[in-house]
N, C-alpha and C positions, 0 to 999 in steps of 0.2 A: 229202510224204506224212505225214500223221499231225498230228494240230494243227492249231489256225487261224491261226498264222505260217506262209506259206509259206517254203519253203526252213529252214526251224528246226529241221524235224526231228523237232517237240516238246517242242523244250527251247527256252527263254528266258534268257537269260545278264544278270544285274541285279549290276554289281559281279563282286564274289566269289563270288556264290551262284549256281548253278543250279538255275531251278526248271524240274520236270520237270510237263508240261500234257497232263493225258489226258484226257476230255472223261468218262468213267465212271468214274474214277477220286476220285472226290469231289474235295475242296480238295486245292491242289495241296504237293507236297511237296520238302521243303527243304534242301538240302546244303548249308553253310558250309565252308569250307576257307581255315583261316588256315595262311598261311606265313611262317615265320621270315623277319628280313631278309639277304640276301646278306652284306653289311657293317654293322657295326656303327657307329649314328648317333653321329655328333662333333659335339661342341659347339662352338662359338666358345670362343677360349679366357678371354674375358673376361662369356659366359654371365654366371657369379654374379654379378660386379659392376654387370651392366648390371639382371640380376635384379633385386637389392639396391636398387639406384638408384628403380625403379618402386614397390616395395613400401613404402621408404621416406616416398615421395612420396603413395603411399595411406594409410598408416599418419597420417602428420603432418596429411590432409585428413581424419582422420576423427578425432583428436585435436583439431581446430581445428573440428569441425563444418562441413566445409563440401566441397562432391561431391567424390568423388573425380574424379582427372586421367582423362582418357580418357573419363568419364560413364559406365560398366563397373566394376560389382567382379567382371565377368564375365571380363574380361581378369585382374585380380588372382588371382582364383580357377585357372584355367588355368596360369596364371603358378605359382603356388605348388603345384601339380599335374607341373609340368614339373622344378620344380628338385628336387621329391620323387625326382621318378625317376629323375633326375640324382644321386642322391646326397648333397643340399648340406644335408639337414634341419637335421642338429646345427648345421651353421655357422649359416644363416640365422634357425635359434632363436637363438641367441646372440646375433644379433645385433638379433631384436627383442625381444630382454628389454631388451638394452642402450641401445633407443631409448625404451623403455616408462620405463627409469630417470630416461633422462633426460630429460622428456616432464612427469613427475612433480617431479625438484628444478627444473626452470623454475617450476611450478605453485604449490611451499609455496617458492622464495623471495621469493614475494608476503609469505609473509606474515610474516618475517621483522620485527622490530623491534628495536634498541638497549636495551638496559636493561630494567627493569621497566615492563611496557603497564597501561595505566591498566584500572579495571575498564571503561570505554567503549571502551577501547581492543582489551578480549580479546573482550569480544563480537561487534564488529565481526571480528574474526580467525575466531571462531569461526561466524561466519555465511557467512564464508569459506571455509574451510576446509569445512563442510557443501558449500556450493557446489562446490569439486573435486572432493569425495566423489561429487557425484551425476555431473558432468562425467566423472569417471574410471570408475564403474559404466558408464555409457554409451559410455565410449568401449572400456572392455573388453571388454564384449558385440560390440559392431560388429568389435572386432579378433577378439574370438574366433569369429565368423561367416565374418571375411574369411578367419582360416589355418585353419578347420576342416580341413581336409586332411592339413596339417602338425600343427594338433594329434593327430588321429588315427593318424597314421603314425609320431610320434613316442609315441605311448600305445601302439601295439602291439609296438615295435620297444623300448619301455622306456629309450631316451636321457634321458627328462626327468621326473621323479615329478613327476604330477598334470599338466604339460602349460599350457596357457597360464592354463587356468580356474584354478589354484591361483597360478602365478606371480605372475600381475598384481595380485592384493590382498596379497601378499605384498612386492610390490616398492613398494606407497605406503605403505605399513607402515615398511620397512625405511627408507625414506628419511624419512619423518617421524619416527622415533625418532632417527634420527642425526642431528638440527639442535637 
């Protein structure tokens, strides 16, 4: 009775929502009802590292130019979504500043030379050196698209001043003044 689902009763059951179907009633209308979870979700307890391990591995293809692992930054995305909620932000910033660093003194100890560089010599360096510049602007954008998440959650939660946008031209800075 009532509806054009027999036996329904007039109501239609999608998920979590019931929507209630009454034929005069215009468009029909909508109740959501979220419940908390009985238990509280556990993580593996090696979560971070296997984390860490992925991000890594997207981090270093996009510093390399080349797809990331899985063909997904949809998966990395998620990924760094997950560990947010997890709790792991500060660690996992730390730890990609710390690969940004070192990302960066593989890059300038190209260009490293012994003694006084000829003037043919600084040129060529510094046509170099231009070239990581632009290599690293690009690679920082992609990183900072890929942990948008983490930058954001660590900009509202105030862990990190300024967040990856500041860090990263700050970290090839630091490491080319110190050689």
């Amino acid at each position: 009775p009532g509806g054009p689902f027999p036996g329904a009763g007039g109501f239609v059951l999608a998920g979590m929502a019931a929507i209630t179907v009454r034929p005069d009633a215009g468009p029909p209308k909508r109740k959501f009802v979220v419940r908390p979870l009985r238990t509280a979700v556990q993580l593996p307890e090696d979560f971070e590292e296997k984390a860490w391990s992925i991000m890594l591995e997207a981090m270093r293809a996009v510093c390399e130019q080349r797809p990331v692992p899985g063909g997904s930054k949809e998966e990395v995305f998620r990924l760094v979504e997950a560990v947010c909620a997890a709790g792991l932000e500060s660690s996992i910033f730390r730890r990609i500043l710390g690969e940004i660093e070192s990302q960066v003194r593989q890059a300038l100890q190209a260009l490293q030379t012994s003694g006084m560089p000829s003037a043919e010599e600084s040129s060529r360096q510094l046509v170099a050196l231009a070239k990581i510049w632009t290599r690293y602007c690009e690679a920082s954008r992609d990183l900072s698209d890929l942990f948008l998440f983490l930058d954001r959650r660590l900009l509202k939660d105030k862990h990190a001043a300024g967040g990856l946008n500041e860090s990263e031209p700050r970290s090839l800075r630091d490491c080319f003044l110190a050689q």
